[in-house]
Rosetta silent file (secondary structure, phi, psi, omega in degrees, C-alpha in Angstrom):
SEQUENCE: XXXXXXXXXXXXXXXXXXXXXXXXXXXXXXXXXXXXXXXXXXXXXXXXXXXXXXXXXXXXXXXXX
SCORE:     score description
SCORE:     0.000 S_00000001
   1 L     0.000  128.877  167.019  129.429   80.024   93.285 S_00000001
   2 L   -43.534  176.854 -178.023  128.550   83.517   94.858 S_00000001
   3 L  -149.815  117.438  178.968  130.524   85.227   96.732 S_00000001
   4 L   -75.136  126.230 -170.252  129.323   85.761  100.488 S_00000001
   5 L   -82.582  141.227  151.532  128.936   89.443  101.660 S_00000001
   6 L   -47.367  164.037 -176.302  129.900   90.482  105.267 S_00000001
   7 L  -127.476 -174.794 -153.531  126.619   91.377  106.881 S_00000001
   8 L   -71.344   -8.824  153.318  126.207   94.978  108.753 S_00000001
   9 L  -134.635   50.651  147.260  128.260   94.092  111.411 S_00000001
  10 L   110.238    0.110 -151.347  131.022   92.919  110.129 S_00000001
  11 L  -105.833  144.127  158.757  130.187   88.834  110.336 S_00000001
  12 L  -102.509  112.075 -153.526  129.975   86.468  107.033 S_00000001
  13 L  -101.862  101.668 -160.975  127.176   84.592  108.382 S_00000001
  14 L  -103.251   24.970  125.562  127.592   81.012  106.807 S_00000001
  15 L   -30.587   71.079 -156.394  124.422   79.854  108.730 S_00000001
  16 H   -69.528   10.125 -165.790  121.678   79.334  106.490 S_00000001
  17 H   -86.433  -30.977  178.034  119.286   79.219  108.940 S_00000001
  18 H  -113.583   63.299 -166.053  119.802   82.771  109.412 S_00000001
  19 H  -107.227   -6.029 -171.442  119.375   84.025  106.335 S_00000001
  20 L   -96.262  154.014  173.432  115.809   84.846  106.138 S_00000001
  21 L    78.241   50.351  179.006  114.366   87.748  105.403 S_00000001
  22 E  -127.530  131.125 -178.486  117.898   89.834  104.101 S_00000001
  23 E   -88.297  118.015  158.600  117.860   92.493  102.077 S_00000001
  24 E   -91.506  120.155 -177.470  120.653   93.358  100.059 S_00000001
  25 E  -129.314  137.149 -174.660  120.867   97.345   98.846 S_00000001
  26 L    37.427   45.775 -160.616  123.615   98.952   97.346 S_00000001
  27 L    31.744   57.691  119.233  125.701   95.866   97.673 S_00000001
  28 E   -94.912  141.961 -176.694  124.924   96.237  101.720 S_00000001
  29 E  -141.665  142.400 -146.865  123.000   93.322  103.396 S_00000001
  30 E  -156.282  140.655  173.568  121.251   93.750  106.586 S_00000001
  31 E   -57.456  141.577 -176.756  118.298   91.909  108.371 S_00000001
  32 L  -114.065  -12.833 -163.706  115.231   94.005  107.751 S_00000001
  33 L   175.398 -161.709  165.965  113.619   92.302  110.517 S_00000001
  34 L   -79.176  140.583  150.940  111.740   89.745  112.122 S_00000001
  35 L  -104.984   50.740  163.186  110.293   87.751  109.821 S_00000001
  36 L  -143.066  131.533 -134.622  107.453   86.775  112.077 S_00000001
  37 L  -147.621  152.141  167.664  104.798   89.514  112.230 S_00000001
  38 L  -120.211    0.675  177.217  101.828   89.184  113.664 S_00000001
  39 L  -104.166  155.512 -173.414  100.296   92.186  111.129 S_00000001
  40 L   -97.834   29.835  170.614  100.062   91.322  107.816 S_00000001
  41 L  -179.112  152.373  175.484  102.158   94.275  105.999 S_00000001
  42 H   -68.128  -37.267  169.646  104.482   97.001  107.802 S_00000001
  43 H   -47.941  -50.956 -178.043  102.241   99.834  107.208 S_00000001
  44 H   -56.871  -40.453  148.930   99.877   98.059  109.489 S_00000001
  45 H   -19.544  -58.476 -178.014  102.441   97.608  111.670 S_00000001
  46 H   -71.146  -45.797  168.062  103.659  101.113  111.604 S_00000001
  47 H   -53.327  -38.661 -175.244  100.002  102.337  112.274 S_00000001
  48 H   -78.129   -4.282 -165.500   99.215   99.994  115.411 S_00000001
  49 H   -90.504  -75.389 -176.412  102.540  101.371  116.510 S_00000001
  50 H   -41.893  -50.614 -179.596  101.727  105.160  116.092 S_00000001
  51 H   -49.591  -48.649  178.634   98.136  104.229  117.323 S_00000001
  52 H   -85.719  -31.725  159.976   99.657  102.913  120.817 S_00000001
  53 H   -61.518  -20.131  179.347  101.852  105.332  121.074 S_00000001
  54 H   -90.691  -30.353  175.060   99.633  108.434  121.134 S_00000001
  55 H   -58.056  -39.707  166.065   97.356  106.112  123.464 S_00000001
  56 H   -51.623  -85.988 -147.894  100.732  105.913  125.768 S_00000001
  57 H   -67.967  -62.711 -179.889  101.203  109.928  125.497 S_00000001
  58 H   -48.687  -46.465 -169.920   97.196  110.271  126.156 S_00000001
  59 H   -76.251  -31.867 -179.090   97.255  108.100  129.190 S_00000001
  60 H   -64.703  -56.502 -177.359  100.357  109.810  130.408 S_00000001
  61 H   -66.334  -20.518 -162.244   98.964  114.133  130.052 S_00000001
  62 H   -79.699  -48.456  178.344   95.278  112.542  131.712 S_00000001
  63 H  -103.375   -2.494  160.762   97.013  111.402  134.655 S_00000001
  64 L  -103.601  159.935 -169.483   99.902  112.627  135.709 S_00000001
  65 L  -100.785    0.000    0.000   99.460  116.346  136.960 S_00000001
C-alpha cells in the first residue's frame, strides 16, 4: 500500500474524488489546476490570456485620459 503524501497545504486528502489532475514533483504534490479547460493545451490558454490582457491595457490608455 502507498503511503499518502500531505498535499501543499498541509491536508492528507483521503478523498478520491479530489485527486484529479495532481502532480507530484520532488516528492511535493500540489493541484496543477482545474482540470476542466475549455482550451485544449495551456499554451493556448496562456496565449488567450496574454491576448486579453493587452486588449484590457489597450482599452484602458484609448480611453481614459
Amino acid at each position: 500500500m502507498s503511503e499518502k503524501k500531505p498535499m501543499a497545504n498541509g491536508s492528507s486528502n483521503g478523498d478520491e474524488t479530489q485527486t484529479i489532475d495532481i502532480h507530484e514533483e520532488d516528492g511535493f504534490r500540489y493541484h496543477r489546476g482545474s482540470a476542466l479547460s475549455i482550451f485544449s493545451s495551456d499554451r493556448t490558454e496562456d496565449f488567450m490570456a496574454l491576448v486579453l490582457a493587452l486588449l484590457i491595457a489597450l482599452g484602458v490608455y484609448l480611453f481614459v485620459d
